[in-house]
SERO-4910 file (N, C-alpha, C, O; in steps of 0.05 Angstrom, whole numbers):
BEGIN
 pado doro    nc1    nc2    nc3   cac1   cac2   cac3    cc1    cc2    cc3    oc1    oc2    oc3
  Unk    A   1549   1735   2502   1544   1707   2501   1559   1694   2523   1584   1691   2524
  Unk    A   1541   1685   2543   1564   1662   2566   1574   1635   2552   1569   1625   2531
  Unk    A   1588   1628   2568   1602   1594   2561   1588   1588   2553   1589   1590   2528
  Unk    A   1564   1575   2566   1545   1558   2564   1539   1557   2537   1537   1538   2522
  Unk    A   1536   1587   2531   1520   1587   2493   1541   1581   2478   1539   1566   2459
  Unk    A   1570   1596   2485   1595   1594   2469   1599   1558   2459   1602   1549   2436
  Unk    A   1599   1545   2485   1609   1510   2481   1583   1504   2466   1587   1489   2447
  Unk    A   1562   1511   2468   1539   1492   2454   1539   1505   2418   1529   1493   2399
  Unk    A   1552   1536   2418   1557   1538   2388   1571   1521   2377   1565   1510   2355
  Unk    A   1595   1513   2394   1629   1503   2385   1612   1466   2383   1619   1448   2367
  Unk    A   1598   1465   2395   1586   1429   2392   1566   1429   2365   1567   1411   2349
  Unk    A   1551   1451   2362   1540   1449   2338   1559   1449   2320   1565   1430   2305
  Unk    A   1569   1469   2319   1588   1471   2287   1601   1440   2289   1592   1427   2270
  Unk    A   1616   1427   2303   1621   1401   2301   1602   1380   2293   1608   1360   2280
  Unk    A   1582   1385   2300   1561   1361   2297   1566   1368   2267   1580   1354   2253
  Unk    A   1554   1390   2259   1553   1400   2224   1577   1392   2213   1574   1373   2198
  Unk    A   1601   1400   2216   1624   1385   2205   1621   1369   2194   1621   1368   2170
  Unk    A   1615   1340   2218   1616   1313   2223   1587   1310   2202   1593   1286   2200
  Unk    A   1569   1312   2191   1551   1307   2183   1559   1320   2154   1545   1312   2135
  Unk    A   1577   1336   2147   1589   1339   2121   1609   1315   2117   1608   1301   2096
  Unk    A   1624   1312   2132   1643   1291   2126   1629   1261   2118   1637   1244   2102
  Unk    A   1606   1263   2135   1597   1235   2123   1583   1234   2099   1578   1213   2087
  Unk    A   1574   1263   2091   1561   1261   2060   1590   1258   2043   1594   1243   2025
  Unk    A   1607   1276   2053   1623   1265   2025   1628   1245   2023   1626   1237   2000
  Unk    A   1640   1218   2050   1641   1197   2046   1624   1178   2027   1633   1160   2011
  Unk    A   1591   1189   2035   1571   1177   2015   1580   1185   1981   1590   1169   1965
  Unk    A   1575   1207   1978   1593   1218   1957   1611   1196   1938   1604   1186   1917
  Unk    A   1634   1192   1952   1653   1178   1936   1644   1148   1930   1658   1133   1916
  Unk    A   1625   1141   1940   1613   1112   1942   1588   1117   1918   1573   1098   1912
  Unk    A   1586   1144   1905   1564   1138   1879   1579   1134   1861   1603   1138   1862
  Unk    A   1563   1123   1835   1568   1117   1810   1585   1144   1800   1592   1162   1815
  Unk    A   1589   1141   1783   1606   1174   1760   1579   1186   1756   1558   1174   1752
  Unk    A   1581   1206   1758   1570   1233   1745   1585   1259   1747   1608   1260   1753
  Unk    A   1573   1279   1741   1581   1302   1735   1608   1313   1757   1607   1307   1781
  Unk    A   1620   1320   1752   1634   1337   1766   1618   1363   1789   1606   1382   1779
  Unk    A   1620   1359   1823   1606   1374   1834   1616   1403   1823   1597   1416   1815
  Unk    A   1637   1416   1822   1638   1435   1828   1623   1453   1798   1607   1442   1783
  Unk    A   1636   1484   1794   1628   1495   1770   1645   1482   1744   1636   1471   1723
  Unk    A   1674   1487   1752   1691   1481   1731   1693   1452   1722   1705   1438   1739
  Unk    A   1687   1440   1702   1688   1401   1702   1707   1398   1702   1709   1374   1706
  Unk    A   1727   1408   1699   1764   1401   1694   1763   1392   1723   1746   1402   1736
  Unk    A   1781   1371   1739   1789   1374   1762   1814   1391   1770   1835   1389   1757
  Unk    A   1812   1411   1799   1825   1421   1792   1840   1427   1835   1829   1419   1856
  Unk    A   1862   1439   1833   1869   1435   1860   1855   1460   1876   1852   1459   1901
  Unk    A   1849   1479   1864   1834   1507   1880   1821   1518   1858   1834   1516   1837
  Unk    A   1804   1526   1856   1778   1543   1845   1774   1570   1845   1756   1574   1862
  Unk    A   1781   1590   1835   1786   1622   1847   1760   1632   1841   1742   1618   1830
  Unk    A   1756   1665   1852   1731   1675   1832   1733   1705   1858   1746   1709   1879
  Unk    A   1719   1716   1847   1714   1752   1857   1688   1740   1876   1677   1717   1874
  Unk    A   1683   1762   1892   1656   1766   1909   1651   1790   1902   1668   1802   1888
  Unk    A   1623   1807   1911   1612   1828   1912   1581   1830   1916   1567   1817   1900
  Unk    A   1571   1842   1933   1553   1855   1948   1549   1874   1969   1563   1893   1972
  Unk    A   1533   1870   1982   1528   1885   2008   1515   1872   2034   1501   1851   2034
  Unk    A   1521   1890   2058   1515   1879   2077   1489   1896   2094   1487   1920   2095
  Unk    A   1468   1875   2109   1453   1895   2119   1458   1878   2155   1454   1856   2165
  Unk    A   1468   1906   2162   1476   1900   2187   1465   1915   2211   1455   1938   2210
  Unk    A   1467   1900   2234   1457   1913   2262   1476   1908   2279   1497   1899   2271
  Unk    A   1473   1914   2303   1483   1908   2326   1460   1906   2354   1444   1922   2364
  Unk    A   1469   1874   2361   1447   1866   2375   1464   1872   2413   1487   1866   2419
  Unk    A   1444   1886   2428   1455   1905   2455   1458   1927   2449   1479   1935   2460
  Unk    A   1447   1946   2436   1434   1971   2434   1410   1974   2437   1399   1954   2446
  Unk    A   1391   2001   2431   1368   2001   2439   1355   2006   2414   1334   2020   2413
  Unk    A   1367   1994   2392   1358   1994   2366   1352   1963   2343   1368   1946   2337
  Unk    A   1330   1966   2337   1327   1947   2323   1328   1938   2287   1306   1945   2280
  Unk    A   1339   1929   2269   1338   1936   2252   1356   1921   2230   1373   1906   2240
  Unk    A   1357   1922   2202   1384   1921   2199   1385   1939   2177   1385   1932   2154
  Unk    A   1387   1960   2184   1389   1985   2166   1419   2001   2165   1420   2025   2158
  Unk    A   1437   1991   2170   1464   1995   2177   1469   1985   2142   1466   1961   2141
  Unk    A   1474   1995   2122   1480   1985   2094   1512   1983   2090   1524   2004   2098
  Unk    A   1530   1963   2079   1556   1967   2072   1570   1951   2056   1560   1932   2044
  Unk    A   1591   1958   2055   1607   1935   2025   1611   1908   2029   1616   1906   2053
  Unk    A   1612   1888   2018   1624   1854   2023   1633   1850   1992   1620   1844   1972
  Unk    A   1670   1858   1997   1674   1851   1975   1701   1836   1982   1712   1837   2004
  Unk    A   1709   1822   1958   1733   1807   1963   1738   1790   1941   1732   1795   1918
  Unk    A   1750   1770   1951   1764   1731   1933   1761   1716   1950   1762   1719   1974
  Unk    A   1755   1692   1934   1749   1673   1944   1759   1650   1937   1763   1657   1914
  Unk    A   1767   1626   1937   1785   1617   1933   1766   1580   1942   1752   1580   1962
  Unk    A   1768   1561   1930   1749   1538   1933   1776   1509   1928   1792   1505   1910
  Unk    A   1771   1491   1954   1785   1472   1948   1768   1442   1956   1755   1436   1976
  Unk    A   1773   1430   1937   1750   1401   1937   1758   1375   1947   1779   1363   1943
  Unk    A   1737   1368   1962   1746   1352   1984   1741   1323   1974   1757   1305   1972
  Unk    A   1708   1323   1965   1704   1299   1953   1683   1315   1926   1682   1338   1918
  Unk    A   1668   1293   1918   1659   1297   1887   1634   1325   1898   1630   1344   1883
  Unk    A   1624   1323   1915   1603   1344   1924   1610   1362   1943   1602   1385   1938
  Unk    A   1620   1360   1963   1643   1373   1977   1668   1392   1978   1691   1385   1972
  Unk    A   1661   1419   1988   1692   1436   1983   1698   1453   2005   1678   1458   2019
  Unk    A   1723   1465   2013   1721   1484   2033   1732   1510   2016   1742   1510   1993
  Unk    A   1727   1534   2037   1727   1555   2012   1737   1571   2032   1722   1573   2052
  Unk    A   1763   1586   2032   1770   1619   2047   1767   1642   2024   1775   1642   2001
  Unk    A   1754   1659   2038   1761   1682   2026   1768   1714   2044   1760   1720   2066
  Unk    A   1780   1724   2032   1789   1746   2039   1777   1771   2031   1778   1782   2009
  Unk    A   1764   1782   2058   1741   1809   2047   1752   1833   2065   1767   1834   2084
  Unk    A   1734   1858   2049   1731   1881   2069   1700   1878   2070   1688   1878   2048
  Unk    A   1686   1875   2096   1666   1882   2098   1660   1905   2118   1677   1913   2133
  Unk    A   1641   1912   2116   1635   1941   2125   1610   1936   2139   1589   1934   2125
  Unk    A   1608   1934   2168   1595   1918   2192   1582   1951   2210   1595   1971   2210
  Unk    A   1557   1950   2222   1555   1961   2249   1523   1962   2253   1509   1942   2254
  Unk    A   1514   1986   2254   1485   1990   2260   1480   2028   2247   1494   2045   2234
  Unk    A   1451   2028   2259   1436   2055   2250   1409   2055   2250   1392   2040   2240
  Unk    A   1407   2081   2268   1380   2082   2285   1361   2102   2258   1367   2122   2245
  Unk    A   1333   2084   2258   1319   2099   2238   1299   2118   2249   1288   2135   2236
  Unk    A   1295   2115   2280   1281   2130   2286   1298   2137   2319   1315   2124   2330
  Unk    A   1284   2167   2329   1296   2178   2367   1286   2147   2380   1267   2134   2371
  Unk    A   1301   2139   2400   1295   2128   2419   1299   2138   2449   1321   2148   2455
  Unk    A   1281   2135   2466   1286   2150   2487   1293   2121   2508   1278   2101   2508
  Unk    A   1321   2125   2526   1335   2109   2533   1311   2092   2556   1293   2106   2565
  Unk    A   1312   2066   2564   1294   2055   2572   1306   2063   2598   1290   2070   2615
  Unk    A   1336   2062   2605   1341   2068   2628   1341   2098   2648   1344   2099   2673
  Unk    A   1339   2113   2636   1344   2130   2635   1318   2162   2621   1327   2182   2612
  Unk    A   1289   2156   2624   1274   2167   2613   1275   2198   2601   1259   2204   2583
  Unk    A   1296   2220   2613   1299   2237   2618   1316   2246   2583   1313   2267   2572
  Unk    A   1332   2223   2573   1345   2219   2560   1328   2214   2532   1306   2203   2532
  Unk    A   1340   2225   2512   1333   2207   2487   1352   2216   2455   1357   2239   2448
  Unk    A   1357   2196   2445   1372   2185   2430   1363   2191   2404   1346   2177   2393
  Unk    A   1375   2221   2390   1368   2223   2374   1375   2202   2351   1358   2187   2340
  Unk    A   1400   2204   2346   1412   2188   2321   1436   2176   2338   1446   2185   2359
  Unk    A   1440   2156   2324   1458   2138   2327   1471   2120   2309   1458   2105   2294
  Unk    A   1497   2121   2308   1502   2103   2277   1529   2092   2294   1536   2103   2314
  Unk    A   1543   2067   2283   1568   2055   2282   1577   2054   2259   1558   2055   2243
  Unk    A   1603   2053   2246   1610   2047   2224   1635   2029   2233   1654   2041   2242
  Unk    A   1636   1998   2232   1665   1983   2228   1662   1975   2209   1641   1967   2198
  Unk    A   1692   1974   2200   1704   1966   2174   1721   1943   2185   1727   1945   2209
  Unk    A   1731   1920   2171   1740   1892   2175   1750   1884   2146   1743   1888   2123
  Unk    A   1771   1873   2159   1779   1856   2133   1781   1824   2152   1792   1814   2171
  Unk    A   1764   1817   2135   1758   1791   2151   1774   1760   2128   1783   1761   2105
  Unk    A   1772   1736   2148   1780   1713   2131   1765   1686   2132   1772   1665   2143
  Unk    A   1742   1690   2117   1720   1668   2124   1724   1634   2118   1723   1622   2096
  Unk    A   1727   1628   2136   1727   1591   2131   1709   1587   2122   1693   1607   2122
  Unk    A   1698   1562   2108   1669   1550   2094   1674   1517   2089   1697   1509   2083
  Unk    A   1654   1502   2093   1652   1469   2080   1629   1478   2069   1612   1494   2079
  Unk    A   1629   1467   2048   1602   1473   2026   1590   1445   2012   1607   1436   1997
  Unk    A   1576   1437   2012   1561   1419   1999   1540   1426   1973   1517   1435   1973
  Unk    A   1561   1415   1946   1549   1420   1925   1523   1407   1915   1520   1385   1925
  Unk    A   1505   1414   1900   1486   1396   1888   1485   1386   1866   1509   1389   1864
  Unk    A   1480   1378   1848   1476   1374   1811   1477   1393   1805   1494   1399   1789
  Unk    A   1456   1413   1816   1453   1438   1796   1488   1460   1794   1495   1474   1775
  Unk    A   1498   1456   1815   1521   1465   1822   1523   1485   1852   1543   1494   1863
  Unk    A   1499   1487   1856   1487   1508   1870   1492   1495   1893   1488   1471   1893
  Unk    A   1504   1509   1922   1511   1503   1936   1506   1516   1971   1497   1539   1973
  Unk    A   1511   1503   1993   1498   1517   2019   1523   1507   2042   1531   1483   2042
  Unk    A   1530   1519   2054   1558   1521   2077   1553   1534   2104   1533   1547   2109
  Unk    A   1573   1531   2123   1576   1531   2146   1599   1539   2153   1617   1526   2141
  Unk    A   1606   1556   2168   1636   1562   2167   1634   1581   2201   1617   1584   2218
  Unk    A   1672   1595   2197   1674   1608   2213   1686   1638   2208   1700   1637   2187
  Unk    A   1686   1660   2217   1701   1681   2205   1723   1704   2226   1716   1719   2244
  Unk    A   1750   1701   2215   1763   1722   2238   1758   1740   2223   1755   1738   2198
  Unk    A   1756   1770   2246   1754   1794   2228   1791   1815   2241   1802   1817   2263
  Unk    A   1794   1824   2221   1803   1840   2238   1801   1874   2232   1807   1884   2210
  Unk    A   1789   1895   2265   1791   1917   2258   1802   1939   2238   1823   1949   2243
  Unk    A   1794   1944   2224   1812   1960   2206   1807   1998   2214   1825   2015   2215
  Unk    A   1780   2004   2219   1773   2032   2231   1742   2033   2233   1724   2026   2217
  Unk    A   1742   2045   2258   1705   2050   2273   1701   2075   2272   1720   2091   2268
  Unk    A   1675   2084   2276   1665   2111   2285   1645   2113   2295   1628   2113   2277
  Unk    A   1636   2116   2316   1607   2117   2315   1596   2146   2329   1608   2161   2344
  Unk    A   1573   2148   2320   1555   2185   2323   1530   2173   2332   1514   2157   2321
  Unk    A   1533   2190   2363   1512   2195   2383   1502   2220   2387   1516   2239   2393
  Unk    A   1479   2221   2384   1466   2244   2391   1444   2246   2408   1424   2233   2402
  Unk    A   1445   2265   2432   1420   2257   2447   1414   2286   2458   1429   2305   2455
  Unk    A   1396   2286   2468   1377   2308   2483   1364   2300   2514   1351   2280   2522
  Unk    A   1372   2323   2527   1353   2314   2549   1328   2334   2555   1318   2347   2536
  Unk    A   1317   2337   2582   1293   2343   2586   1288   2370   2588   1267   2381   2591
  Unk    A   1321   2386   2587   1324   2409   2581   1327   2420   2557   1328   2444   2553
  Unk    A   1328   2398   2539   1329   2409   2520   1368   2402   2504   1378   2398   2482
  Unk    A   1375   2405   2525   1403   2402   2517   1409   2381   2492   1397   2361   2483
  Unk    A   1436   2394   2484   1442   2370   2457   1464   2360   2459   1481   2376   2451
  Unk    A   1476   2333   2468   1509   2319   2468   1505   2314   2447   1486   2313   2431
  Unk    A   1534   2309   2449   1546   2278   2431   1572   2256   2451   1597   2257   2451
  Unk    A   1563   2246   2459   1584   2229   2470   1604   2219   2457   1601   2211   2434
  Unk    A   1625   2216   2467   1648   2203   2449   1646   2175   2453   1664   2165   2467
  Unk    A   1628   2161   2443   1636   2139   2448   1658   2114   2431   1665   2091   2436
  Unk    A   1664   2131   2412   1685   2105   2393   1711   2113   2413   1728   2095   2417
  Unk    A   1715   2139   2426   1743   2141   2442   1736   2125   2471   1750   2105   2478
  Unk    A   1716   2134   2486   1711   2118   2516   1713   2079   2518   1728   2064   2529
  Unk    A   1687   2073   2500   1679   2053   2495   1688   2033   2472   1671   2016   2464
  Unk    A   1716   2031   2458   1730   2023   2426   1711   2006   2434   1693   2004   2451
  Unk    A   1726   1987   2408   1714   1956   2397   1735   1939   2399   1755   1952   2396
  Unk    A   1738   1919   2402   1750   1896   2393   1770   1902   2367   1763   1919   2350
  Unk    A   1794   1890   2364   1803   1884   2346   1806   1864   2324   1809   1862   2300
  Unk    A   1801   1850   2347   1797   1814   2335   1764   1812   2338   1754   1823   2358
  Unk    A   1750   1801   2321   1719   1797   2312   1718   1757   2306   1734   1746   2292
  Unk    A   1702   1745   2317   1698   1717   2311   1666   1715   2303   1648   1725   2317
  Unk    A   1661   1702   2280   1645   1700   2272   1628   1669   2265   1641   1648   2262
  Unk    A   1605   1670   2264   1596   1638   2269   1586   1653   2228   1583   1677   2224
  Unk    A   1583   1633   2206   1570   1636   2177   1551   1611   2166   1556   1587   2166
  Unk    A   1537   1621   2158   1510   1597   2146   1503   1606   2117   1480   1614   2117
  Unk    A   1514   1607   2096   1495   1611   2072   1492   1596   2049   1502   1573   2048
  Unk    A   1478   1609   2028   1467   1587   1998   1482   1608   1983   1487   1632   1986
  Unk    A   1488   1591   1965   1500   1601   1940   1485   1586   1922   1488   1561   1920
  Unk    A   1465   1604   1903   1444   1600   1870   1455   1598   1855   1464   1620   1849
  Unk    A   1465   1573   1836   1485   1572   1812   1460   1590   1791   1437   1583   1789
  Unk    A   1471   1614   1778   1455   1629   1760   1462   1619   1729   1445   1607   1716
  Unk    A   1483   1622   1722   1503   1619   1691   1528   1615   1691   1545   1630   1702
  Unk    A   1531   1596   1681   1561   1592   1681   1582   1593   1710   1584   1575   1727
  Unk    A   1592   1610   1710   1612   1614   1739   1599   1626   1754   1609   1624   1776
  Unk    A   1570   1645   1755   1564   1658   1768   1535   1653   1784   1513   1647   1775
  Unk    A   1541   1657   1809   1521   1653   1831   1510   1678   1853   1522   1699   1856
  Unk    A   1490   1671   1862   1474   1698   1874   1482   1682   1902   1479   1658   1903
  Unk    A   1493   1696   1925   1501   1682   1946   1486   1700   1967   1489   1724   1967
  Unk    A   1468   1686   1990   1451   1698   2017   1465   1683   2044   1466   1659   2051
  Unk    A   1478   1709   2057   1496   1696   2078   1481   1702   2100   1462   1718   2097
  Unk    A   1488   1689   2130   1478   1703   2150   1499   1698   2174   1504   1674   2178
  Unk    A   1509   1713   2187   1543   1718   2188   1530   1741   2229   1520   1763   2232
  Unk    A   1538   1722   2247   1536   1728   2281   1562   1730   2299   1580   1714   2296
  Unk    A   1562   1740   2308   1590   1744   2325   1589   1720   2345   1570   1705   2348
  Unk    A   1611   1719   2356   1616   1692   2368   1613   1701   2394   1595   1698   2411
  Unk    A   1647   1719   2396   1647   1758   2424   1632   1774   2419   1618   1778   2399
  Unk    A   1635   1788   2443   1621   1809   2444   1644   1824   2430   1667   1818   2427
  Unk    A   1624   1857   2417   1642   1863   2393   1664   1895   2399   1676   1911   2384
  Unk    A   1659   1891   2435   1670   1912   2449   1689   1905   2474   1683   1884   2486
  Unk    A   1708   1918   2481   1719   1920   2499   1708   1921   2529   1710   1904   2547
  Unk    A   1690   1955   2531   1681   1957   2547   1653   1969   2543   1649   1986   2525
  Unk    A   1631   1958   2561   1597   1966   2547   1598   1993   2553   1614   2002   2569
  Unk    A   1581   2007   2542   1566   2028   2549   1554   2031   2580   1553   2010   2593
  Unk    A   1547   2048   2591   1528   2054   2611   1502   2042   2602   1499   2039   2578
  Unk    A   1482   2034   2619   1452   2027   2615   1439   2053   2597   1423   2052   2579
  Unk    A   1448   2070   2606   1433   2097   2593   1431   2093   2553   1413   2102   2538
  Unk    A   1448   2081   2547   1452   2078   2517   1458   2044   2512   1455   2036   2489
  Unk    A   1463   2032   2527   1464   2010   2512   1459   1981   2530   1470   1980   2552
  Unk    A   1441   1959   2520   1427   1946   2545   1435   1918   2562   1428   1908   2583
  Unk    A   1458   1909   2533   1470   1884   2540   1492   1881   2532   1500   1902   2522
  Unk    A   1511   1860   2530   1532   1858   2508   1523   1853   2489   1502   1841   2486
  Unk    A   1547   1868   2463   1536   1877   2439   1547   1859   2429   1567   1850   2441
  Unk    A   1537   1846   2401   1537   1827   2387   1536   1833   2356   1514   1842   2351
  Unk    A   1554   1832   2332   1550   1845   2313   1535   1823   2291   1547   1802   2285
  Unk    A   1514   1827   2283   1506   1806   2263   1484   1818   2244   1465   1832   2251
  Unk    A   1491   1807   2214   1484   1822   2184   1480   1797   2168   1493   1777   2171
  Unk    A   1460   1802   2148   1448   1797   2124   1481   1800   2097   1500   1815   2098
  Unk    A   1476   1785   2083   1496   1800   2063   1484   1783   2034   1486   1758   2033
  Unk    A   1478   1792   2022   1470   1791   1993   1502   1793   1972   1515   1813   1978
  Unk    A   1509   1781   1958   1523   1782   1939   1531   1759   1916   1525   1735   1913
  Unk    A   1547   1778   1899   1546   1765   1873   1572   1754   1872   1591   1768   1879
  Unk    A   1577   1726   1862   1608   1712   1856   1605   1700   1834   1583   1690   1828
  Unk    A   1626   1698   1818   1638   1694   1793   1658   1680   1801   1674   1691   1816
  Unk    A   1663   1649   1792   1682   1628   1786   1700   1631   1772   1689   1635   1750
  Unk    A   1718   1632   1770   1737   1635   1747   1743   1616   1735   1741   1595   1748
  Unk    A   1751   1612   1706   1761   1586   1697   1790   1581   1701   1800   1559   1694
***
C-alpha cells in the first residue's frame, strides 16, 4: 500500500469516527428508552468471551482464495460512550495466512510451478472498536487492530521443467513482520440474551513482510486480510 492509499485510509477512518460521535451526540438528545447496550444495569465496562474462526488469505501471492482456516479466540471487554454508542478492546490469538488449493505455475517464471503452498501466522492481536448499538441490541463497528507476531511457517513446494522437486526456505530468507496493523469493519447479531453471532472483515494496513519474495513466487506486496465468523457471549 503507498502513502497515498495509507493517508486516504487514515482520512476515512476519521470521517467514520466523526460521524459516530455525532450519532451519539443525537443519542443523548432522545427521550428515555431502553438501555443500548445488552446488560440494562448501567455499567462502567461490559466483559464477555469471543470464539470462532478465521478464513484467511494473503493478497501478493499467486493465489486466490480464502481457504487458509484458523482460530479467533479471545475477551472482549465493552465501554459506553453514550446511550447507543461503545468502544470495545479485545484481546485475541488469531491464527492468520493463506493456502493454495490448487499447482500454480509461476506467471513469472513459466518453467516453474508451485505445487503447494501454505503460511501459517499466529498473532495475538489488540483490536480497537466504536460500535453503534440498535434497539434490538445488535450492533456494527469500525476499528483498528495491532497484531503482534507470536510464530510463522510457511511450505513451498515446487517443480520445474525437469522435473525437479524444492522447497524453499522461505519463513528463514523472507520472515514477516512483527508488528501487524490492521484496518476492522463488522456486525454483531444480538441472538439471546448475552449472546451474538459476530461477521468481521479485518485488512492489513503494512505490508505483512520484511522482505518480498522474488517475482518467481510472489507478485506484489503482501497484504494479510480474512473473513472471521464468531460467537460472543456478554457477561452479566
Amino acid at each position: 500500500m503507498n502513502k497515498s492509499r495509507k493517508f486516504a485510509a487514515l482520512i476515512l477512518i476519521t470521517i467514520i469516527l466523526s460521524l459516530f460521535s455525532g450519532i451519539a451526540r443525537a443519542q443523548d438528545d432522545e427521550g428515555d428508552e431502553d438501555h443500548g447496550l445488552y446488560i440494562e444495569q448501567p455499567k462502567v465496562f461490559y466483559g464477555g468471551l469471543v470464539a470462532g474462526a478465521n478464513f484467511a488469505q494473503v493478497d501478493g501471492d499467486y493465489f486466490a482464495g480464502y481457504h487458509k482456516i484458523g482460530l479467533n479466540v479471545g475477551g472482549i471487554v465493552y465501554t459506553q460512550l453514550a446511550k447507543h454508542v461503545a468502544i470495545s478492546m479485545e484481546i485475541l490469538y488469531s491464527q492468520k495466512g493463506s493456502k493454495s488449493n490448487l499447482a500454480q505455475v509461476s506467471p513469472a517464471n513459466p518453467n516453474i510451478t508451485m505445487i503447494k503452498y501454505g503460511i501459517k501466522a499466529n498473532y495475538a492481536e489488540v483490536p480497537i472498536m466504536i460500535n453503534y448499538f440498535d434497539k434490538r441490541k445488535s450492533h456494527f463497528g469500525v476499528g483498528v487492530s495491532y497484531g503482534r507476531l507470536v510464530n510463522s511457517t510457511e511450505s513451498v513446494e515446487t517443480i520445474d521443467s525437469s522435473r525437479t522437486i524444492s522447497y524453499p526456505d522461505f519463513n528463514t530468507l523472507y520472515p514477516f513482520k512483527k508488528d501487524a496493523f490492521d484496518f476492522i469493519a463488522g456486525a454483531e447479531l444480538h441472538l439471546w440474551k448475552g449472546l451474538f453471532l459476530n461477521i468481521r472483515f479485518q485488512y492489513s494496513i503494512i505490508p505483512i513482510r520484511t522482505t518480498l519474495p522474488p517475482p518467481t513466487y510472489a507478485r506484489a506486496d503482501q497484504y494479510s486480510n480474512l473473513w472471521a465468523v464468531r460467537l460472543m457471549y456478554l457477561l452479566k
